[in-house]
C-alpha positions as CSV (number, residue, x, y, z in Angstrom):
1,X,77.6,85.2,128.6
2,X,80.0,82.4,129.6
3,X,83.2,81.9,128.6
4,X,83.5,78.5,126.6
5,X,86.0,76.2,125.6
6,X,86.2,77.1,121.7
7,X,88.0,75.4,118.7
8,X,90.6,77.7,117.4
9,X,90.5,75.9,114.2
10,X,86.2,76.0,114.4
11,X,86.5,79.1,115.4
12,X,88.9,80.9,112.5
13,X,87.2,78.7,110.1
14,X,83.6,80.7,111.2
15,X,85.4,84.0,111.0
16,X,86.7,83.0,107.9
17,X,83.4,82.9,106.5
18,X,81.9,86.0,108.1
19,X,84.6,87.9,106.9
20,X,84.7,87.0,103.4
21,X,80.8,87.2,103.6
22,X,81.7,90.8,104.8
23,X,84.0,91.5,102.0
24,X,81.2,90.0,99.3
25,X,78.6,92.9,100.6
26,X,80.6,96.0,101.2
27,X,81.8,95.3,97.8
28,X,78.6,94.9,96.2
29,X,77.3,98.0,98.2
30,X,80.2,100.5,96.7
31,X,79.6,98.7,93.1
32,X,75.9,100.1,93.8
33,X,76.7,103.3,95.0
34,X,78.9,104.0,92.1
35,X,76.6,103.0,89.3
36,X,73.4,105.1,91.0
37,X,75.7,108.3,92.7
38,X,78.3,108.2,90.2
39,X,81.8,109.9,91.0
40,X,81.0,112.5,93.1
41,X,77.9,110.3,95.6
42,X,80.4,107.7,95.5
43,X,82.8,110.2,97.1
44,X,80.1,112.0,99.6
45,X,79.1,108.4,100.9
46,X,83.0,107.5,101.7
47,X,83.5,110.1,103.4
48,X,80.3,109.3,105.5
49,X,81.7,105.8,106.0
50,X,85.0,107.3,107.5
51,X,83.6,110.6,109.7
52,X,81.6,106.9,111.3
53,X,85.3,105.5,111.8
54,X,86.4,108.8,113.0
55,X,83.4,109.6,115.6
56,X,83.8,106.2,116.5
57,X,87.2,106.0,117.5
58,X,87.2,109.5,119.3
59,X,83.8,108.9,121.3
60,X,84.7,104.9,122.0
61,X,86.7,105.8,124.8
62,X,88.7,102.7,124.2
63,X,85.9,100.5,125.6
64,X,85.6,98.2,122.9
65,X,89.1,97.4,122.8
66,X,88.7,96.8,127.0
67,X,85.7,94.4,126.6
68,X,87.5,92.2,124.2
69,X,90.6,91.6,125.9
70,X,89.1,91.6,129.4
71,X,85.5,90.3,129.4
72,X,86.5,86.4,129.4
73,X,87.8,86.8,133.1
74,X,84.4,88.8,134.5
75,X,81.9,85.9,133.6
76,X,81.8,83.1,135.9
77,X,81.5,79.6,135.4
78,X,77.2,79.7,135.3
79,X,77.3,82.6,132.8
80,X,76.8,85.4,134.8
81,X,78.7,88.6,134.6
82,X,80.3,90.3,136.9
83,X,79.6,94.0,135.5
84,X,82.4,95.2,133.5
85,X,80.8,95.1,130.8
86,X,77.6,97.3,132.1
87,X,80.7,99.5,133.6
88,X,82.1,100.3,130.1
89,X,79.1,100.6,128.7
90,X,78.0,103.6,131.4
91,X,80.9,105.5,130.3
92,X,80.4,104.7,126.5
93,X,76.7,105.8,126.7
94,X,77.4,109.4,127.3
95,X,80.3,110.0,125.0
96,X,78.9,108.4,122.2
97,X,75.4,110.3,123.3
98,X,77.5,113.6,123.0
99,X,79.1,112.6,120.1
100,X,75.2,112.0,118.2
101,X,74.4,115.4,119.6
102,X,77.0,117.1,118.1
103,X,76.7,115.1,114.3
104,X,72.6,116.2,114.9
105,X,72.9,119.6,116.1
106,X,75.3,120.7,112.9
107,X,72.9,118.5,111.0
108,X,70.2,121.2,112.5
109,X,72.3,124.2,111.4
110,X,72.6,123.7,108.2
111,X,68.7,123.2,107.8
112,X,68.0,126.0,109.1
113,X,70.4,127.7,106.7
114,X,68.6,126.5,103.6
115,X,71.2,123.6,103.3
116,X,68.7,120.5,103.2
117,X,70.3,118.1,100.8
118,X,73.5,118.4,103.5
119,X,71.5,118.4,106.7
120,X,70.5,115.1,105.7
121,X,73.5,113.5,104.6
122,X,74.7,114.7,108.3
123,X,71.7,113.6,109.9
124,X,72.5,109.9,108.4
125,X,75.4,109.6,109.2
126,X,74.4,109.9,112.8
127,X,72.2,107.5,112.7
128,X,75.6,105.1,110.9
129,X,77.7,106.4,113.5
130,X,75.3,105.5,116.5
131,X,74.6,102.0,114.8
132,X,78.5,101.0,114.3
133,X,79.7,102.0,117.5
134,X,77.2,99.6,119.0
135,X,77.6,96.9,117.5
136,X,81.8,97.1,117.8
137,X,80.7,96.6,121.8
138,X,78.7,93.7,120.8
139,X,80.8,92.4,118.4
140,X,84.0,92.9,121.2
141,X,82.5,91.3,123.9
142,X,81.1,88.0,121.5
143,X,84.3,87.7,120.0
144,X,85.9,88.5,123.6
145,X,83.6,85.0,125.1
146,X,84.5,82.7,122.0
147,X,80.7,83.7,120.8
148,X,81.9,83.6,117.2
149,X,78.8,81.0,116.1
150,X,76.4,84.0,117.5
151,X,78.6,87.1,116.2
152,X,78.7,84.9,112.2
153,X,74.9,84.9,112.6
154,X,74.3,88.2,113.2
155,X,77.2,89.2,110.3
156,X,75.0,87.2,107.9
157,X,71.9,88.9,108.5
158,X,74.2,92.3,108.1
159,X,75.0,91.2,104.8
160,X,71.8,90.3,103.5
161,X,70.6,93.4,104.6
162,X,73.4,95.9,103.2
163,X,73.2,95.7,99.1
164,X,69.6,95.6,99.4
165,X,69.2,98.8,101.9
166,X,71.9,100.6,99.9
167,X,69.9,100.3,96.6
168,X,66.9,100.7,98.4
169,X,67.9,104.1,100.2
170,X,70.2,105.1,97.0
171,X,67.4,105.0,94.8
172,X,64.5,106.9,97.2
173,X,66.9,109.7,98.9
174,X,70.5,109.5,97.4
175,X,73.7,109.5,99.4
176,X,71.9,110.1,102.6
177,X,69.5,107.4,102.0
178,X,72.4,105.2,100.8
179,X,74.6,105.9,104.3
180,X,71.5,105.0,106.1
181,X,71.5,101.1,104.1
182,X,75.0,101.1,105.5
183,X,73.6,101.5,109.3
184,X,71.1,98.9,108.8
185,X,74.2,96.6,107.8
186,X,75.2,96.9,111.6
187,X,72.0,96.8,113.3
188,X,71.4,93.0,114.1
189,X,75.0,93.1,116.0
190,X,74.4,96.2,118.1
191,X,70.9,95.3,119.4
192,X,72.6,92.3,121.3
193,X,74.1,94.7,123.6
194,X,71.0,94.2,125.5
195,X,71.9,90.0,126.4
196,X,75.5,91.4,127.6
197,X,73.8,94.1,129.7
198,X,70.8,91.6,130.9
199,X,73.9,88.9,131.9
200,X,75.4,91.3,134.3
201,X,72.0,91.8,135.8
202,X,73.2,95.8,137.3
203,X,76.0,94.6,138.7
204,X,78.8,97.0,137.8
205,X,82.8,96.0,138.1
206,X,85.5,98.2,139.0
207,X,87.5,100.7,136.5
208,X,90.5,99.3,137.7
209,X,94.2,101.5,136.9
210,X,95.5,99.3,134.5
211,X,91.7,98.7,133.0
212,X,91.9,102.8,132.6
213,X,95.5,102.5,131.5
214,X,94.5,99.9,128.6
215,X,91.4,101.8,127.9
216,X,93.1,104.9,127.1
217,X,96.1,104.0,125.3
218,X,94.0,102.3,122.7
219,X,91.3,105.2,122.5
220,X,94.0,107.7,121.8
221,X,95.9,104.6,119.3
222,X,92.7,104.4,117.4
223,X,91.7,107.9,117.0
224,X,95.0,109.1,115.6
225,X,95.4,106.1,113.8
226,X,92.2,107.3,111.7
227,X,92.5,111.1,112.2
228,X,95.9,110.8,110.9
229,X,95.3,107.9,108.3
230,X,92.1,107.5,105.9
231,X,90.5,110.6,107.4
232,X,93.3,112.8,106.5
233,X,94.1,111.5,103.4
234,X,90.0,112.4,102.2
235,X,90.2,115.6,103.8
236,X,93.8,116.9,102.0
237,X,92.3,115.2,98.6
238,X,89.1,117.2,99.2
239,X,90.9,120.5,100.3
240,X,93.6,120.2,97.5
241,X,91.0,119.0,94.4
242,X,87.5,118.1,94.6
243,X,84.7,115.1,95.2
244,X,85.7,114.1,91.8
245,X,88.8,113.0,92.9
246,X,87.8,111.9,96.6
247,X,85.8,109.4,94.5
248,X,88.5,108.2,92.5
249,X,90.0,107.3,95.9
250,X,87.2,105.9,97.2
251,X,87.1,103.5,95.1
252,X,90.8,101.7,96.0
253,X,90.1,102.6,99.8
254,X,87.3,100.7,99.8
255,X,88.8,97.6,98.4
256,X,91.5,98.7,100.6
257,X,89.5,98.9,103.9
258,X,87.7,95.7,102.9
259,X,90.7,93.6,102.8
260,X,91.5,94.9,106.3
261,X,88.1,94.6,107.4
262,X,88.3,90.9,106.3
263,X,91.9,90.8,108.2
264,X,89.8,92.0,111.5
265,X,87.5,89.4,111.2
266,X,90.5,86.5,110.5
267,X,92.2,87.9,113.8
268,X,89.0,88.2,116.0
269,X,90.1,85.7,118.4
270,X,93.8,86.7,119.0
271,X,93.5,88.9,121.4
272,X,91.7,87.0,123.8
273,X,93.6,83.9,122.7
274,X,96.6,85.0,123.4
275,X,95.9,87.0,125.8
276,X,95.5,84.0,128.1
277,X,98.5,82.5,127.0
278,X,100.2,85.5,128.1
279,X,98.3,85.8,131.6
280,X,99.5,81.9,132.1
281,X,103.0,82.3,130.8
282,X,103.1,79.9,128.2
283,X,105.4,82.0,126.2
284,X,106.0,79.1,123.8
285,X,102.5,78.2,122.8
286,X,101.9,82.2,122.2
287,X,104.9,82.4,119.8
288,X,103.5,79.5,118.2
289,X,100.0,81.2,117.9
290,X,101.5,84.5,116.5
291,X,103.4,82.4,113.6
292,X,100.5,80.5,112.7
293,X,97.9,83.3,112.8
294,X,100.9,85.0,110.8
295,X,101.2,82.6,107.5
296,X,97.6,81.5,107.9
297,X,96.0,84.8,107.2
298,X,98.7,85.5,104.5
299,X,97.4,82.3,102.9
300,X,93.4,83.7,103.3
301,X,94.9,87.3,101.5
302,X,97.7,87.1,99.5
303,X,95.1,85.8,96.1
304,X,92.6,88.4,97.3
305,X,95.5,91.1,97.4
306,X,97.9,89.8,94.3
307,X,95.4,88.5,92.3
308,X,92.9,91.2,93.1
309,X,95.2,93.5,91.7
310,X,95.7,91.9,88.7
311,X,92.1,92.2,87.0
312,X,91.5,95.4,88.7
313,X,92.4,97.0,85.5
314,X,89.0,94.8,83.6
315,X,87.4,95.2,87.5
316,X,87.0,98.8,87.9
317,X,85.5,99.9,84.4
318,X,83.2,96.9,84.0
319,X,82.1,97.0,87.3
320,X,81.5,100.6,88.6
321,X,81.6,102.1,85.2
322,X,83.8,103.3,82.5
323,X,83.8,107.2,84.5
324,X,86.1,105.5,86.7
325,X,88.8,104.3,84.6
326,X,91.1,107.0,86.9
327,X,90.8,104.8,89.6
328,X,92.2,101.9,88.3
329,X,96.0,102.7,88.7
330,X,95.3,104.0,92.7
331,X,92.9,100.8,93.2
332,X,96.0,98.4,92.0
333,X,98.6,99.9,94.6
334,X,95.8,100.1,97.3
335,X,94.9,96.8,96.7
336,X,98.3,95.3,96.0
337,X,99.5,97.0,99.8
338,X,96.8,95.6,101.7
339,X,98.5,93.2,102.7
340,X,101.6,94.0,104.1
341,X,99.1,96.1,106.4
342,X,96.6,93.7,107.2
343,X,100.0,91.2,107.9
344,X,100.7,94.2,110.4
345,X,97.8,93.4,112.3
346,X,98.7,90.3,113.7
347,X,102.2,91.7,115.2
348,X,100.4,94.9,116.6
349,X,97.3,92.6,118.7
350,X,100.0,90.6,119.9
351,X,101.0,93.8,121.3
352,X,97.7,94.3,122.6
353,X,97.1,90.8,124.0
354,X,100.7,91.1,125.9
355,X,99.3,94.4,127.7
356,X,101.8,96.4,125.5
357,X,99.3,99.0,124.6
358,X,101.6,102.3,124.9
359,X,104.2,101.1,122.8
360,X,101.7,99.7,120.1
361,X,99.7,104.0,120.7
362,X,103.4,105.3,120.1
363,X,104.4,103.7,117.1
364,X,100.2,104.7,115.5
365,X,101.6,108.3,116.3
366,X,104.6,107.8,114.8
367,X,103.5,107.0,111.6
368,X,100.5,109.0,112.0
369,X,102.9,112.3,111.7
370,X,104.8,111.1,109.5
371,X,102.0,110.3,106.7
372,X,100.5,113.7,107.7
373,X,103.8,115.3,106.9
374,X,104.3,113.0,103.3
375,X,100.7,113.9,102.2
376,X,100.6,117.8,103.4
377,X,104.1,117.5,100.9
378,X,103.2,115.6,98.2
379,X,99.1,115.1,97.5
380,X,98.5,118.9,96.7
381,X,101.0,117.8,93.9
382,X,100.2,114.1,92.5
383,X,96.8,114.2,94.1
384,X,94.9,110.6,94.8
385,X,98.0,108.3,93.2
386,X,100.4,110.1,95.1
387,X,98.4,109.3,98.2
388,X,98.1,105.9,97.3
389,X,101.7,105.7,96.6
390,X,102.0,107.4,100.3
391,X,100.2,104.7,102.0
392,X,102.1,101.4,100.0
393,X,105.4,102.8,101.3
394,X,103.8,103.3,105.1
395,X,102.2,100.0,105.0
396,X,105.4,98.4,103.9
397,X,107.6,99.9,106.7
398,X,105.2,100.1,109.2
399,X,105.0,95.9,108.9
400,X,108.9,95.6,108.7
401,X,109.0,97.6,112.2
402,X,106.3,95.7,113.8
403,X,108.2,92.6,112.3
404,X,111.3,93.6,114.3
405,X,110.0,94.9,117.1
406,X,108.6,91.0,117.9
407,X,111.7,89.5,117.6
408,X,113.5,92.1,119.3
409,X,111.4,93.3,122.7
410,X,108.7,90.1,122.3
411,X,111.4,86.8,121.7
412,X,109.1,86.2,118.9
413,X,111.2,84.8,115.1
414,X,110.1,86.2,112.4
415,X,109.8,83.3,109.2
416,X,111.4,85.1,106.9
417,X,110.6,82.0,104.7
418,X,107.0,81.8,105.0
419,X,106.3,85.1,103.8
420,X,109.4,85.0,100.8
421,X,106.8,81.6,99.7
422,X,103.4,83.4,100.5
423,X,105.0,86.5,98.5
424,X,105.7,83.8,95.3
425,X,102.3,82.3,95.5
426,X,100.4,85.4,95.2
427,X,102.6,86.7,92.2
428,X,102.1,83.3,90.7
429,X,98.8,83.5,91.4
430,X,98.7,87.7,90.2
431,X,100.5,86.3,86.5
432,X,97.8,83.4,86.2
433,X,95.2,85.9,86.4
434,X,97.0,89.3,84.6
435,X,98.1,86.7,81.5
436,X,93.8,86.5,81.0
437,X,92.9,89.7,80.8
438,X,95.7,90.5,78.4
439,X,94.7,88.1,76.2
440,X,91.0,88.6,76.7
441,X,90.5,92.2,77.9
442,X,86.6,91.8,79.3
443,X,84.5,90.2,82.1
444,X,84.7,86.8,79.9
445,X,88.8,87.3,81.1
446,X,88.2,88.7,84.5
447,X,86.2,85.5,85.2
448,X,88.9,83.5,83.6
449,X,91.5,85.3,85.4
450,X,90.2,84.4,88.5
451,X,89.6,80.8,88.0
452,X,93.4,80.5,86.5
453,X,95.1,82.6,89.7
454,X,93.0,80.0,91.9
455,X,94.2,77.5,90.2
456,X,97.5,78.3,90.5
457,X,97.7,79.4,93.4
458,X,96.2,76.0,95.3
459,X,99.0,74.3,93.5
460,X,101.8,77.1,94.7
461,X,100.2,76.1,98.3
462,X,101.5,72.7,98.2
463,X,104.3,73.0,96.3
464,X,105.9,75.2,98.7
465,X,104.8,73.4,101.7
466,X,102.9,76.6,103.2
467,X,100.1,74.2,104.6
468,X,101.6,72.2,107.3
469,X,100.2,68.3,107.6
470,X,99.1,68.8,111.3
471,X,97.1,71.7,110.6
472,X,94.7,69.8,107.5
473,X,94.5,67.5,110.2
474,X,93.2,70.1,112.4
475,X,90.9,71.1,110.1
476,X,89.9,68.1,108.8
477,X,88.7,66.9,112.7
478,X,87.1,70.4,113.1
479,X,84.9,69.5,109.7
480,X,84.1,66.2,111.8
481,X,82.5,68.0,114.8
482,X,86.3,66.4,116.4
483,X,88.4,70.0,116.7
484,X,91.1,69.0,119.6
485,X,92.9,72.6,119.7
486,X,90.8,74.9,122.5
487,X,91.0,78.0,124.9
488,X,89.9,77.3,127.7
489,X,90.3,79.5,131.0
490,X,93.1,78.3,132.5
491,X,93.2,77.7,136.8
492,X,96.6,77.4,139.0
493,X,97.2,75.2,141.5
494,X,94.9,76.5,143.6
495,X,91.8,76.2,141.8
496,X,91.9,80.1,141.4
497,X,91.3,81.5,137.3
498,X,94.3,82.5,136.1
499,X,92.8,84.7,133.6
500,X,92.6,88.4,133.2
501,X,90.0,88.4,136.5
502,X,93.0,89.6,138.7
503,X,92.5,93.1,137.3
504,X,89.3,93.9,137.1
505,X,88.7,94.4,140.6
């Protein structure tokens, strides 16, 4: 468990591919589910995936969050650890422990009310909950060490795994059996809690004040932020109409949720990378790492969000099946928004990697409420599209705040001009693609489509400059084994770490 020297370039590059690897099988696994459940399993099993998000977030604690930014400064030079992560991981035990109980126990009573088929739906999506949670600590404390060779590994067995378990568990026992191929997805990543637990040998760290203050201003962030976000918007659609139309939803949500998973796995490092910029005070290079990862991940998303958009109209019917033509319309504006709030992202762990974590919990809240409010007002009337329509217009202002909120509390620019070019690229790219499946309304055009917004938009990339020369260098010396960009903990004068170590006690 030491704390390497790691390429940024090698290392985004890596996430890069686990995260579009990622993308590739959650895909594939809600095309399944929506060919062999239909409408309504397809609906049943997203709202499985999100009560996992929800339990998650409200048993976590705000561990995960802890280990990431703060694990690089507990393991010393040999690899050894100095216990925080066993520390977070006592706590994290019992309230995710509790958590199971409670999923299990109403699983219980409603078997013992005659209720079987929903006794094991619940009963799953236990075990899914249990198996995500874990491997978020894993996951946290590789990405936290610069382990992303080890964490990509362990993604790509995931991903094999997931299409094949869904089918396998769709076809023997339904939606349950389906939720439970989604909890193998996540299995290789949480057994390796055990090598983070064996590194610290029992030794346990302190649970410093400012640890505990970190801790819990991202638990209480994280759980509004999906109590008040996906998780409400399922449960209004379900109170107001029915699974039918929680499907319909489903289906943009999970093209939406996969864009911002694969914006999770493009930002992996950030935290910890700029987090020891900030702890050495080299405000200059961190303002130069927020623009970067900035434009660089709008270059990774804006085809996948624009152009994505642009066929979903040939996507949805061909691919899940002509019972879900509704969805089209809310899968093109979930789709299409993405990106504003997976741009959001970078802005808001910036926050986190700066120590800001109250102010980044208090503006969650804020447009927490507010979307409550909007939906409570206006999904009982327009249903699913309304909600979509609701969460386009959040996305949009929530990025515009965070955008000004840099520049005005942070001394971080915003480049106005990056995004204005990254904004004409993926339209350019979204016309390529939208022209083909006018004129040839089927997969034949969907496949054309994509190869024409591609094209295009590799040519819009140079043409407007949004690839600087030193960073094809970069990459280019990274393909070479020769990567010359790296964290590495940084020491004072002293000889002393000047990392995060200082407060962890």
């Amino acid at each position: 468990m030491k704390y390497r020297g790691k390429s940024v370039v090698g290392s985004s590059l890596l996430n890069t591919a686990a995260g579009l690897l990622s993308l590739a099988a959650g895909f594939g696994a809600s095309v399944i589910v929506a060919r062999l459940l239909g409408v309504e399993g397809s609906g049943l099993v997203a709202f499985a995936l999100y009560f996992m998000w929800l339990s998650t977030a409200v048993s976590d604690g705000g561990m995960s969050q802890t280990v990431l930014r703060f694990i690089a400064g507990d393991v010393a030079i040999d690899g050894t650890g100095g216990g925080l992560f066993t520390t977070l991981m006592r706590r994290f035990v019992v309230t995710t422990t509790l958590m199971a109980v409670g999923i299990l126990g109403y699983a219980l009573f409603l078997y013992e009310d005659g209720n079987g088929s929903s006794a094991l739906i619940w009963g799953a999506t236990a075990i899914l909950f249990l198996s995500y949670a874990y491997s978020t600590m894993a996951l946290n404390a590789a990405h936290g060490l610069g382990q992303m060779r080890e964490a990509a590994e362990k993604t790509l067995i995931g991903c094999v795994i997931q299409p094949l378990a869904v089918f396998g568990g769709a076809v023997l026992a339904g939606p349950a059996g389906a939720i439970l191929g989604h909890a193998l997805r996540h299995f290789p990543q949480a057994l390796a809690v055990r090598g983070y637990l064996r590194a610290d040998d029992g030794r346990r760290a302190r649970f410093t004040p400012e640890l505990w203050k970190y801790a819990r201003h991202n638990w209480i962030e994280y759980s509004l932020t999906v109590a008040l976000g996906a998780w409400a918007e399922l449960a209004i659609l379900g109170l107001s109409f029915s699974f039918m139309e929680v499907g319909y939803y489903s289906i943009g949500l999970n093209m939406n949720g996969l864009v911002l998973q694969l914006a999770i796995f493009l930002l992996a490092i950030l935290i910890p990378y700029l987090g020891s910029l900030h702890d050495s005070d080299d405000h200059a290079s961190l303002v130069e790492g927020y623009q970067r990862s900035l434009r660089w991940l709008g270059i990774v998303l804006a085809p996948v969000c624009f152009g994505g958009a642009a066929i979903v109209p040939v996507l949805v019917p061909s691919v899940f099946g002509r019972e879900f033509e509704p969805a089209v319309n809310i899968s093109e504006i979930m789709i299409l928004f993405s990106f504003p709030a997976a741009l959001s992202f970078v802005a808001g762990r910036t926050m986190l990697a700066r120590r800001l974590s109250g102010d980044h919990m208090k503006i969650s809240i804020v447009r927490g409420l507010v979307s409550i409010v909007l939906m409570l007002a206006l999904v009982p009337i327009y249903g699913a599209l309304g909600t979509a329509w609701i969460k386009a217009v959040l996305s949009v202002a929530t990025f515009a705040f965070f955008m000004w909120y840099c520049r005005k509390h942070l001394g971080i620019p915003f480049a106005a001009l990056d995004l204005v070019k990254l904004i004409a690229a993926g339209l350019l790219c979204a016309a390529a693609a939208r022209l083909c499946i006018i004129w040839l309304p089927n997969i034949a055009g969907m496949g054309l489509g994509i190869l024409a917004g591609a094209a295009v938009y590799v040519a819009a990339l140079f043409l407007l400059s949004l690839i600087r020369p030193d960073e094809r260098a970069h990459v280019g010396d990274w393909l070479k084994g020769r990567a010359s960009v790296r964290i590495e903990p940084r020491s004072d004068d002293d000889g002393n770490s000047n990392d995060a170590s200082h407060i962890i006690g």
